[in-house]
C-alpha positions as CSV (number, residue, x, y, z in Angstrom):
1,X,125.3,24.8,35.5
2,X,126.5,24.1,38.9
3,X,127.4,28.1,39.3
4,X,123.1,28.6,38.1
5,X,122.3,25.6,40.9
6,X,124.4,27.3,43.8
7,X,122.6,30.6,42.7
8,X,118.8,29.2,42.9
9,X,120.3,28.0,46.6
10,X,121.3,30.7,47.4
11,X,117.9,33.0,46.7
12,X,115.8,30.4,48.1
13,X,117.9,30.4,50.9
14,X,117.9,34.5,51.6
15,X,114.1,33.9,50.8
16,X,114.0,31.2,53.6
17,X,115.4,33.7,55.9
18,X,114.0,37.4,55.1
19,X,110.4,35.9,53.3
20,X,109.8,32.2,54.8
21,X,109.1,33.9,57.8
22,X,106.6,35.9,56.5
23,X,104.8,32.4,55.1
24,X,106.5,31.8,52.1
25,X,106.9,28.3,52.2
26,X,104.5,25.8,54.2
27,X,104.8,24.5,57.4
28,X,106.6,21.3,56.7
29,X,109.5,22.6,54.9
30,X,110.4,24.7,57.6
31,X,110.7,22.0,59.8
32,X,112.8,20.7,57.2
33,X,114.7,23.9,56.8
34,X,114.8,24.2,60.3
35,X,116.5,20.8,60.9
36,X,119.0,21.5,58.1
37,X,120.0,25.0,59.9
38,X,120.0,23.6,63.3
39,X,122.2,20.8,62.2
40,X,124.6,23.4,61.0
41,X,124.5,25.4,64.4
42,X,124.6,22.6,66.5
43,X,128.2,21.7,64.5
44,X,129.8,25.0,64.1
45,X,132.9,25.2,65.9
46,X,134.6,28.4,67.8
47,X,138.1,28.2,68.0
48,X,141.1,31.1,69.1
49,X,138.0,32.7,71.4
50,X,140.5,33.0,74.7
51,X,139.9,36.9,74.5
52,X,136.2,36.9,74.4
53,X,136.1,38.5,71.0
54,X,132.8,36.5,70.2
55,X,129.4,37.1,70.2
56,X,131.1,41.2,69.6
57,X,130.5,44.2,72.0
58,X,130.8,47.5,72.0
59,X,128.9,47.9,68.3
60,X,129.2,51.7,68.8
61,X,133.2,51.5,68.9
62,X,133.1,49.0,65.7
63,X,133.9,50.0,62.2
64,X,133.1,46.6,60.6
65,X,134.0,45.6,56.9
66,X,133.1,41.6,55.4
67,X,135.8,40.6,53.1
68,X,135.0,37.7,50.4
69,X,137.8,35.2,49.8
70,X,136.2,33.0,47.2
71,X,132.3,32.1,49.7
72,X,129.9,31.5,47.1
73,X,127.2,32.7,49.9
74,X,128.4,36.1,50.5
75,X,125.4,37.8,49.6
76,X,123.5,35.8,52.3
77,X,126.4,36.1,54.7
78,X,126.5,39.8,54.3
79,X,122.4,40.5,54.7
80,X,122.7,38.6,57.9
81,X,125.9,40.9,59.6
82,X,123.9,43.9,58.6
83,X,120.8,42.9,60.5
84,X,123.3,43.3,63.6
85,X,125.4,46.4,62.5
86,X,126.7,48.5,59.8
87,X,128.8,46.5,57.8
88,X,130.5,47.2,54.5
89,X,131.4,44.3,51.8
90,X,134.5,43.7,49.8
91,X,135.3,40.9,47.5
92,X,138.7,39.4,46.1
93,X,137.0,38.4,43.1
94,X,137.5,42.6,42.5
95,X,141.4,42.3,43.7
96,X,142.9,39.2,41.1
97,X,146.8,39.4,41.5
98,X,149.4,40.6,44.6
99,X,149.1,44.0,43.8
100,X,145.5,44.3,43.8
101,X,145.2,42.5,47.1
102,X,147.5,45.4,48.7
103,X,144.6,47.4,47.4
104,X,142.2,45.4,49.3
105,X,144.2,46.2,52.4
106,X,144.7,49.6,51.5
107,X,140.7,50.0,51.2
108,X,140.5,48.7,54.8
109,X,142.0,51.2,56.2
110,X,139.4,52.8,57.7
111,X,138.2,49.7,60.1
112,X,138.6,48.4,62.8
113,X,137.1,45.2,62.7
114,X,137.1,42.5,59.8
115,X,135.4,39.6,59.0
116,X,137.0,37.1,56.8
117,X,135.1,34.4,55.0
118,X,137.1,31.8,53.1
119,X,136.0,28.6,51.9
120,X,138.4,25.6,52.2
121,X,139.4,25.0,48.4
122,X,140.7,28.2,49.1
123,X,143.4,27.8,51.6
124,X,145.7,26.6,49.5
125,X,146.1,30.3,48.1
126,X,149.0,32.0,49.9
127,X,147.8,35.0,48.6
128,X,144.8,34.7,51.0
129,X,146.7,33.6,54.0
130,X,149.3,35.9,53.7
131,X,146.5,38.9,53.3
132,X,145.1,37.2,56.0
133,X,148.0,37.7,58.5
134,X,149.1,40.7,57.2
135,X,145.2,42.2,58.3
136,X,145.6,40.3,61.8
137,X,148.5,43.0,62.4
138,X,146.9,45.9,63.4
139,X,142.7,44.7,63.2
140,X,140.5,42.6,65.1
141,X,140.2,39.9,62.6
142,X,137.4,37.4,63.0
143,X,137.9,34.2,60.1
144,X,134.8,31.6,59.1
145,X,136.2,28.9,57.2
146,X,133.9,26.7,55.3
147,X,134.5,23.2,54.3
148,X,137.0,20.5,55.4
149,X,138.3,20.6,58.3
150,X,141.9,19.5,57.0
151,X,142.1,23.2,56.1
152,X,142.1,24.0,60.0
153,X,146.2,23.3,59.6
154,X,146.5,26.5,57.1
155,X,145.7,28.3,60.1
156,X,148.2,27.1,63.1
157,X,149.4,30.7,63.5
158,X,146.2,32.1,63.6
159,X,145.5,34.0,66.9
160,X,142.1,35.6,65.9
161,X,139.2,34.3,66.6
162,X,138.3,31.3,63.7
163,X,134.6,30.0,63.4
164,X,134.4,26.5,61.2
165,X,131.9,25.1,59.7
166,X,132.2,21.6,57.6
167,X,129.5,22.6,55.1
168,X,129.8,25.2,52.4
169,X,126.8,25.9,51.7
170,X,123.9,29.2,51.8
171,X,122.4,27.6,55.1
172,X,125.8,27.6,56.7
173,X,125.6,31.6,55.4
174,X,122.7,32.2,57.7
175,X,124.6,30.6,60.7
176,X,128.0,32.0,61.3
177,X,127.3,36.0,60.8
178,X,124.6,35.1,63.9
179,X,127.4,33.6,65.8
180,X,129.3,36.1,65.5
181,X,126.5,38.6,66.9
182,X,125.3,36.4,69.4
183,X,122.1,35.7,67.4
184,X,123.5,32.0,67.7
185,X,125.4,30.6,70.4
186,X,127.5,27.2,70.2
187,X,129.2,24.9,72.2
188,X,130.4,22.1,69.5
189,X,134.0,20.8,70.0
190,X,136.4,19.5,67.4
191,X,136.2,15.5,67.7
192,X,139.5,14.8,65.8
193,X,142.9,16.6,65.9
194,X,143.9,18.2,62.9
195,X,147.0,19.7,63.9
196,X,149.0,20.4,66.9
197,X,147.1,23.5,67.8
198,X,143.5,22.5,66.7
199,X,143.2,19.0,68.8
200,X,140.5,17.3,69.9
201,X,138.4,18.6,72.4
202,X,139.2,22.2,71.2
203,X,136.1,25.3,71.1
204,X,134.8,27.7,73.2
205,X,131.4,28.0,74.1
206,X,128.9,30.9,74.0
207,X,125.4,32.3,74.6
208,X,122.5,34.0,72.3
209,X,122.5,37.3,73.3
210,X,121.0,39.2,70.7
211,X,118.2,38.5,68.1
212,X,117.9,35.3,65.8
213,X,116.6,35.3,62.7
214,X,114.6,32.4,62.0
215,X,111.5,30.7,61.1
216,X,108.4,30.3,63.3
217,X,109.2,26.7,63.8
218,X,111.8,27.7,65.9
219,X,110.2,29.4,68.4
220,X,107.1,26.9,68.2
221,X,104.8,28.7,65.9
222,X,103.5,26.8,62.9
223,X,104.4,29.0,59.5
224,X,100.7,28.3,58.2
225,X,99.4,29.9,61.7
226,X,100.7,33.5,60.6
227,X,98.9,33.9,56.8
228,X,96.2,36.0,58.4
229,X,98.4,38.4,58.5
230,X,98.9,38.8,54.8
231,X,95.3,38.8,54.7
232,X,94.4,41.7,56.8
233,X,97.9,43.5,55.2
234,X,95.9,43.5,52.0
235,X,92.8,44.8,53.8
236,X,93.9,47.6,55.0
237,X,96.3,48.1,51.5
238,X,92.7,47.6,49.6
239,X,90.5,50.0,51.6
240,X,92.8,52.4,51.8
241,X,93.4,52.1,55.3
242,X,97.4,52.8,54.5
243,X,99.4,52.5,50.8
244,X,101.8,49.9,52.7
245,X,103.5,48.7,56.1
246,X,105.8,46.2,57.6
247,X,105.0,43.8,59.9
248,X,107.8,42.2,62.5
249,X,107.4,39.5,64.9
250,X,109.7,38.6,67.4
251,X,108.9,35.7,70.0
252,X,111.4,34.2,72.3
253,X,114.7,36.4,70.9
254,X,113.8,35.0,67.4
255,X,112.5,37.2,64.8
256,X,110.3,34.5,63.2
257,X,108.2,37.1,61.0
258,X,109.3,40.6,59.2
259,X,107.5,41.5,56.1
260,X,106.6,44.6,53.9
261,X,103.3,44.9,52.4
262,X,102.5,47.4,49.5
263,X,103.8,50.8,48.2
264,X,106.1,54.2,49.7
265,X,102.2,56.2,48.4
266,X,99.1,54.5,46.6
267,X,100.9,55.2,43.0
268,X,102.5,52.5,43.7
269,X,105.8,53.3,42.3
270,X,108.2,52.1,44.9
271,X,107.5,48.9,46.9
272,X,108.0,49.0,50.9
273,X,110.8,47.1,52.0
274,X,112.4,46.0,55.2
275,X,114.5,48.3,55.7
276,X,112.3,51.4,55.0
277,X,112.4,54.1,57.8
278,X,108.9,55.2,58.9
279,X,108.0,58.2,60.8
280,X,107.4,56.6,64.4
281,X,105.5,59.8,65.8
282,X,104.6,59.1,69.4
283,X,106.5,55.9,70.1
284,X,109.1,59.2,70.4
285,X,107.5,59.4,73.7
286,X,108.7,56.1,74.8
287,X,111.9,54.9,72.6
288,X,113.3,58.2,73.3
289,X,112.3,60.2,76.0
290,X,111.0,57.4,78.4
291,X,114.4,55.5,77.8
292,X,116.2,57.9,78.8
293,X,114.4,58.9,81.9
294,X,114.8,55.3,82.7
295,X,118.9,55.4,82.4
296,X,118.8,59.1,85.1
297,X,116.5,57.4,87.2
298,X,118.7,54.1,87.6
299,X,121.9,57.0,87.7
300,X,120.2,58.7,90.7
301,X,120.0,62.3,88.5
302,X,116.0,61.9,87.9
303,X,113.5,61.6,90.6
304,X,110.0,60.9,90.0
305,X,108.9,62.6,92.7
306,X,110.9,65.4,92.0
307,X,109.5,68.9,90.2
308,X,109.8,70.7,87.0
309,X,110.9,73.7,88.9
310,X,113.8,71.8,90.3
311,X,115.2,71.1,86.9
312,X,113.6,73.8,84.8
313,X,113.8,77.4,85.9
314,X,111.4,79.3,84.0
315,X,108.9,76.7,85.2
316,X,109.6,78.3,88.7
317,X,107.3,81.5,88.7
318,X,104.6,79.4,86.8
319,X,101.4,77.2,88.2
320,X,103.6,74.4,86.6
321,X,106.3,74.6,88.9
322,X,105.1,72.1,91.6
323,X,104.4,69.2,88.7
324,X,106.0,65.8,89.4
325,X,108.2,63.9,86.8
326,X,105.5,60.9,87.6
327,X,102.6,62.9,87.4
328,X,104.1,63.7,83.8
329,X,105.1,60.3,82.8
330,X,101.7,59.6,83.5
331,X,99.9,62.1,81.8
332,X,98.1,63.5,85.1
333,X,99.9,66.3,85.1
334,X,96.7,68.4,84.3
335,X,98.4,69.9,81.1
336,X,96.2,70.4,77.7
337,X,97.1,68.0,75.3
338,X,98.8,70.6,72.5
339,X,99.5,73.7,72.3
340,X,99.0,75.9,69.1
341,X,101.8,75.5,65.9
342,X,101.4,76.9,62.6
343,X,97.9,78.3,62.8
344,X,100.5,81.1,65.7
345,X,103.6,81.3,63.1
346,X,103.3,84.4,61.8
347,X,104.6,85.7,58.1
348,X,107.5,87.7,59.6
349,X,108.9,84.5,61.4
350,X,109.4,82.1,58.8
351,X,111.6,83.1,55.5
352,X,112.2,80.2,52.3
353,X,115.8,80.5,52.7
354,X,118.5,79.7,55.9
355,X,119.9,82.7,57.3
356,X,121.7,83.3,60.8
357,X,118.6,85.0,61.7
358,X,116.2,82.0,60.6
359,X,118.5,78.7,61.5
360,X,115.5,75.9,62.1
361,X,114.8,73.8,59.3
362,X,111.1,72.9,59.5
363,X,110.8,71.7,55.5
364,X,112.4,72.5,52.3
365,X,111.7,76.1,51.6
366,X,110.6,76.9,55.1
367,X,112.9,78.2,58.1
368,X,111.7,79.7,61.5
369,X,113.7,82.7,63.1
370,X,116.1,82.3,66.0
371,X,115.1,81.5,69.4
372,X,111.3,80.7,68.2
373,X,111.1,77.9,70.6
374,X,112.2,79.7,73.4
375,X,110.6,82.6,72.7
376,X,107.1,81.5,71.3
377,X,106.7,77.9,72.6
378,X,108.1,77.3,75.4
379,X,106.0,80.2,77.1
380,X,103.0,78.7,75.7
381,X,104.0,75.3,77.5
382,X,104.6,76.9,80.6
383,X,101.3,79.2,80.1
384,X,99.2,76.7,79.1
385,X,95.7,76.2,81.1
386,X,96.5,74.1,83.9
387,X,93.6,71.6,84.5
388,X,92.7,69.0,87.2
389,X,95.5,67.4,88.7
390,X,95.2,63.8,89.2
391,X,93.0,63.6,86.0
392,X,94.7,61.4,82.8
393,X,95.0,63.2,79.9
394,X,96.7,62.2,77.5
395,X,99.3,65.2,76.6
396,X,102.0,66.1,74.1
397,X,103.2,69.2,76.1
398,X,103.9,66.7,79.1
399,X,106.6,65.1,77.1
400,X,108.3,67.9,76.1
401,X,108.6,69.3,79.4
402,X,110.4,66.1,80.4
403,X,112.7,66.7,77.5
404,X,113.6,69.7,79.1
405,X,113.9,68.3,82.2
406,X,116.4,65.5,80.5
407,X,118.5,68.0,78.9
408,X,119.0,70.1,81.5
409,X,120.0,66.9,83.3
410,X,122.5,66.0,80.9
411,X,123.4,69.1,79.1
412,X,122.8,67.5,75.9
413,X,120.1,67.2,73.6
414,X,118.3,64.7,73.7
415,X,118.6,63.1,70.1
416,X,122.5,63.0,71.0
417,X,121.8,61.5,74.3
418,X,120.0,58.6,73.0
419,X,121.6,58.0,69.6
420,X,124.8,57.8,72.2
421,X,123.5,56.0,74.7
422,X,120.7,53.5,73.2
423,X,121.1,53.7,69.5
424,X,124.5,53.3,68.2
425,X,125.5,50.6,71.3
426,X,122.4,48.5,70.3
427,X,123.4,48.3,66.9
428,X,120.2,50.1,66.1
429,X,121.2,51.9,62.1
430,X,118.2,53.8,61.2
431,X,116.7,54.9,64.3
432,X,117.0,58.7,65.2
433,X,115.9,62.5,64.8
434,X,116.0,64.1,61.9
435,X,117.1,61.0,59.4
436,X,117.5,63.0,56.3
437,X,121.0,64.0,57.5
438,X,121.5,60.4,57.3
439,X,119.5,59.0,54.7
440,X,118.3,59.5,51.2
441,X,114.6,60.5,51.3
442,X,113.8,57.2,48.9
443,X,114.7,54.8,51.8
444,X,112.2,57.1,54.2
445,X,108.5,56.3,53.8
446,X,106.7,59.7,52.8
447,X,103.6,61.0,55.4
448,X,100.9,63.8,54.7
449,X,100.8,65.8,51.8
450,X,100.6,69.0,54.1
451,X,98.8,72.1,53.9
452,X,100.8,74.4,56.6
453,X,103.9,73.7,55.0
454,X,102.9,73.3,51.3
455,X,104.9,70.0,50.9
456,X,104.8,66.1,50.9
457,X,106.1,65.6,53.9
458,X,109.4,62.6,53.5
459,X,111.9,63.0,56.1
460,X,110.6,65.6,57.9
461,X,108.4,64.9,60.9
462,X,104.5,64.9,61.1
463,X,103.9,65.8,63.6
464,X,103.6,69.6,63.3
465,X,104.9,70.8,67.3
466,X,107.9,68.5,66.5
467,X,108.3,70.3,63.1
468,X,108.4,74.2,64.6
469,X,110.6,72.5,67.5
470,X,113.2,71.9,64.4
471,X,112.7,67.5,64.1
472,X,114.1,67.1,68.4
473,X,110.9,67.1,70.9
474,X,110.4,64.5,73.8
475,X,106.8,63.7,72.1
476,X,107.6,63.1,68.3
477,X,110.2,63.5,65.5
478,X,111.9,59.5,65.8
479,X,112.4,57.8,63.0
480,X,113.6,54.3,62.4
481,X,112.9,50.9,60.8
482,X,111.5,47.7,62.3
483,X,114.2,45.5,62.7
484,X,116.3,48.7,65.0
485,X,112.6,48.7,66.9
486,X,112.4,45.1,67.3
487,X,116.6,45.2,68.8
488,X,115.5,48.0,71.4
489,X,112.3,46.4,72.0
490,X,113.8,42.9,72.9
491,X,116.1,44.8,75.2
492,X,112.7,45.8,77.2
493,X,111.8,42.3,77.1
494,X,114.8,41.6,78.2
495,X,114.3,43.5,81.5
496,X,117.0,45.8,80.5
497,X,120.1,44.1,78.9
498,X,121.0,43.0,75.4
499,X,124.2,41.5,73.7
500,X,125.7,41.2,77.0
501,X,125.2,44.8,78.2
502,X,122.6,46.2,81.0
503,X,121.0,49.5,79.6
504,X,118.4,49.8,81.9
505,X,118.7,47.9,85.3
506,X,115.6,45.3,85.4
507,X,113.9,47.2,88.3
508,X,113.3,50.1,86.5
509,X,112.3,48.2,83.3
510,X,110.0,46.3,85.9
511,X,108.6,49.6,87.3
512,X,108.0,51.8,84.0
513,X,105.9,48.8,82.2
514,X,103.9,47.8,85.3
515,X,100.8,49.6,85.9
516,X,101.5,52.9,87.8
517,X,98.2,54.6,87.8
518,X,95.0,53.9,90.1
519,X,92.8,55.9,87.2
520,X,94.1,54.7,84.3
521,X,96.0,52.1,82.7
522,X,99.2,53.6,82.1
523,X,102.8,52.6,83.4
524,X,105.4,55.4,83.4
525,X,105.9,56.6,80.1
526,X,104.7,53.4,78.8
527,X,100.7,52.6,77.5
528,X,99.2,49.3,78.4
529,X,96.8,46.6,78.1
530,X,93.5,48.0,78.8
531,X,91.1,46.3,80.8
532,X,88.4,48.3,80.2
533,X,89.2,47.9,76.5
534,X,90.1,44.3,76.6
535,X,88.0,43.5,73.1
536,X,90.0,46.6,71.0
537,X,93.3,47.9,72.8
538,X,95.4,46.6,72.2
539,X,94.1,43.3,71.2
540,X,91.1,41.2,72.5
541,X,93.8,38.6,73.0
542,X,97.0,41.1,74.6
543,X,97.9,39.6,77.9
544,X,97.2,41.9,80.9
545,X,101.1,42.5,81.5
546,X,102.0,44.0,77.7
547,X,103.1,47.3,77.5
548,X,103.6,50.0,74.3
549,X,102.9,51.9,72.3
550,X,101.6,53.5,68.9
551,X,101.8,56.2,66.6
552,X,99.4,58.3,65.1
553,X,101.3,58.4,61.7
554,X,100.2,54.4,62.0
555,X,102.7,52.7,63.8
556,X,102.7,50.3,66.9
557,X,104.9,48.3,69.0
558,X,104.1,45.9,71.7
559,X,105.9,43.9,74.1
560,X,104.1,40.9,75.8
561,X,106.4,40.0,78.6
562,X,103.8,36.6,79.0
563,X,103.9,35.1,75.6
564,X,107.6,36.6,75.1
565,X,106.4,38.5,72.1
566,X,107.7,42.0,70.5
567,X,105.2,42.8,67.9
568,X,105.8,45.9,65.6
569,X,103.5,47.7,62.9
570,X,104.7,50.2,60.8
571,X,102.7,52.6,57.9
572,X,102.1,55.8,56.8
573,X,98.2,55.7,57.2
574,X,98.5,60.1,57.0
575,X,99.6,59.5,53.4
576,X,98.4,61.4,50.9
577,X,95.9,62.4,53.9
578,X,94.8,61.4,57.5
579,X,92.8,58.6,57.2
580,X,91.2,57.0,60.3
581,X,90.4,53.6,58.5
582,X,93.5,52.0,59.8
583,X,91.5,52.5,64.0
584,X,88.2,51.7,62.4
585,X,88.8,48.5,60.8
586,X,91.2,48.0,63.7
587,X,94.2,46.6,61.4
588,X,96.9,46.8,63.8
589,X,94.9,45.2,66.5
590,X,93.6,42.1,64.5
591,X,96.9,41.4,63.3
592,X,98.4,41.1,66.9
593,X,95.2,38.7,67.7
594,X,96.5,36.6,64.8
595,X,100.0,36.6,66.1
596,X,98.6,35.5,69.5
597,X,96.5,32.7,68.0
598,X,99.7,31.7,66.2
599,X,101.6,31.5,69.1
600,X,98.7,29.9,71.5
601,X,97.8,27.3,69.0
602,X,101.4,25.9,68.5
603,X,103.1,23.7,66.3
């Protein structure tokens, strides 16, 4: 019975989390949840922290493994570390007697890093704290004990870094994996001695420094406030606007919304979830190639003022030699917004099957021939009509000349340089190019059924310059989840920095979002509120300061810097077919107006 009891807990509680905030429960128990979970923050104790292990860094240098020594929570516990970073799970209830525990060990092997929860009715077990030591011996260990605090003396030799809690309990679950991120940051002190090391007075003290994951309550939003979403989710689901999305709000650091609404496609046989990767089409231009133009500028490699023939050679003997990184960041660069793609492929460049002489992957059953880029499409970029100078249009081509100019900047391209220098340090999972060398297409949400390449298109970007240009351009191809978008995202917010780390120094996050152009409303790289617009785009109620972006596969995201709101929208409104319903009934839009009442109207 009390194993059934400790189970319901435990689902309401990973339903509190990953569902409450996405209006599962009513107003007033969240306050009451709320109170109950800050109650358990405000008393969680960090002890052994002299080395500044926690909140950790350096996620891209972490191997990470969460080893069960008897937590009834785990499952909760677990969810929670892998919001932050890729973490495997292990469990001694698998690993019974001596020998089996050397197993456990064994299985460790290949991490660095291990997190060790033990509640404590199971101290007593010299098993555990002999396993214990023996894994403090060549790992960074990081121990949450939960339960008595008498069971602080089991642990006198401990050196690692030791995170107590007095309650055992799913709540407590949700806590320590975010104070060991720096979702959560403490500054409780033991009040009694309970052995010669752990005396009163004892703890170290830390900051938030990454995302919490929360309920609206705690950022000041009232639960009830955010059902309209779920009502214009099923709108667009039941006009056909998209088979499904997820929605993620983030307001103040917290994420205090993040749910998925309907189906992969309208047969409805597999259900979105969080963690579903969508096709992010051109929020490439600014998660990708606008980041990292941001990182050379601050490094002193990338001018705005400077040309594309300064970087780029072949631009040299062309009318697009004198073209300004800004005047491309801005899409007044005079450049046509696409050039041709499959309607110019001809029969003799594509062949079914890979070959040294047809190496670029553009869909199952369909490979272009060496050097197609450079020999087809990147003469058509830098033959293109040139236009008026000066003029905003918004171009596709303009991007991927800025990826060249990156990658001849850094020698590297450019899904390397950001998976390397934004992705994998962030603690971002998903996002990145060509995802099917990563994933399994069922966790990737399928796009257009499409007619050039005789395919569904899952895993495999839309966007069909992206595709000939093998899944890498500067204008398309990302893929990624919500939760990585909302990380990166509250780094922008952020003017630059996250979990203790500057990736972008805050003048240059300052200068990119802010409005750059006297003829239009962009910033560099970056859309933005439109004032002429101020009743559709992005919202009637978007302050004047946010900055974004969206996708024409369906996707958003949208920073307001005033109301300290990252709001994301992700579907597949091109699946089975392009449909322009999702802009018509203006879905995305209305949504983010809801959010905004939400957070206007308070508590």
């Amino acid at each position: 019975m009390k194993k059934n009891n400790l189970f319901g807990l435990m689902t309401i509680s990973f339903m509190v989390l990953f569902r409450l905030s996405a209006c599962a429960q009513d107003h007033r128990q969240n306050e009451q949840q709320l109170a109950a979970l800050n109650k358990i923050s405000n008393n969680t104790i960090l002890l052994n922290n002299h080395n500044n292990i926690i909140p950790l860094l350096d996620l891209e240098k972490k191997t990470i493994a969460s080893v069960n020594l008897g937590f009834g929570s785990q499952q909760v516990f677990d969810s929670l570390l892998n919001k932050y970073a890729k973490v495997a799970s292990y469990s001694s209830a698998d690993y019974q007697t001596q020998t089996t525990l050397n197993s456990l060990e064994d299985d460790l092997k290949y991490f660095n890093t291990v997190v060790v929860t033990i509640p404590s009715t199971a101290t007593g077990d010299a098993r555990n704290l002999g396993f214990i030591r023996s894994l403090t011996k060549n790992k960074q260990v990081i121990v949450c004990l939960l339960g008595e605090g008498r069971s602080l003396t089991a642990f006198d030799d401990l050196k690692a870094p030791l995170i107590w809690t007095d309650q055992n309990t799913p709540l407590a679950a949700m806590v320590l994996p975010q104070v060991i991120f720096g979702g959560i940051g403490v500054s409780k002190k033991l009040v009694a001695s309970y052995s010669p090391k752990y005396i009163g007075g004892s703890g170290f003290t830390t900051v938030a420094t990454r995302l919490k994951y929360t309920v609206p309550e705690d950022a000041g939003v009232n639960s009830n406030n955010l059902k309209e979403i779920d009502k214009i989710a099923e709108e667009a689901i039941r006009e056909r606007a998209t088979p499904g999305m997820v929605v993620l709000v983030a307001k103040d650091g917290k994420v205090i919304f993040n749910k998925a609404y309907g189906h992969h496609t309208y047969d409805k046989l597999q259900p979105n979830r969080l963690t579903d990767i969508f096709d992010l089409a051109s929020m490439t231009k600014i998660t990708a190639t606008t980041m990292e133009c941001m990182k050379l500028s601050d490094e002193g490699k990338l001018s705005m003022d400077s040309t594309l023939g300064s970087y780029v050679a072949l631009a040299r003997p062309t009318d697009k030699n004198s073209l300004t990184v800004r005047e491309l960041l801005l899409h007044q660069a005079g450049l046509i917004p696409d050039i041709q793609t499959f309607g110019k492929v001809k029969p003799s460049d594509h062949s079914r099957d890979s070959s040294a002489s047809f190496p670029t992957k553009v869909n199952e059953n369909y490979y272009l021939r060496k050097n197609y880029f450079k020999e087809v499409m990147q003469p058509d970029m830098l033959n293109s009509p040139l236009r008026t100078r000066g003029k905003y249009v918004y171009s596709d081509v303009g991007m991927c000349l800025l990826q060249q100019i990156v990658e001849t900047i850094t020698s590297e391209p450019e899904n390397l340089y950001v998976d390397e220098h934004f992705y994998k340090p962030l603690g971002m999972q998903t996002t990145g190019f060509l995802p099917l060398k990563r994933f399994s297409p069922d966790q990737i949400i399928p796009t257009e059924n499409d007619k050039d390449r005789n395919a569904l298109l899952d895993g495999y970007v839309h966007d069909p310059t992206a595709a000939l240009m093998g899944g890498v351009a500067g204008h398309a191809g990302l893929f990624g989840n919500a939760n990585d978008i909302a990380i990166i995202y509250q780094m922008m917010l952020n003017k630059g920095s996250y979990g203790g780390k500057e990736y972008i120094k805050r003048p240059t996050v300052e200068l990119f979002t802010s409005k750059q152009s006297t003829i239009s409303r962009r910033g560099l790289g970056f859309d933005r509120w439109d004032p002429d617009l101020t009743k559709t785009y992005p919202s009637a109620l978007a302050s004047p300061q946010t900055y974004g972006h969206t996708g024409y596969t369906g996707t958003c995201v949208w920073v307001d810097p005033v109301r300290g709101l990252v709001y994301i929208f992700l579907s597949n409104r091109v699946n089975p077919v392009v449909s322009e319903k999702l802009g018509t009934l203006k879905i995305r839009g209305r949504i983010q107006d809801a959010i905004n009442k939400a957070i206007d109207t308070g508590i």
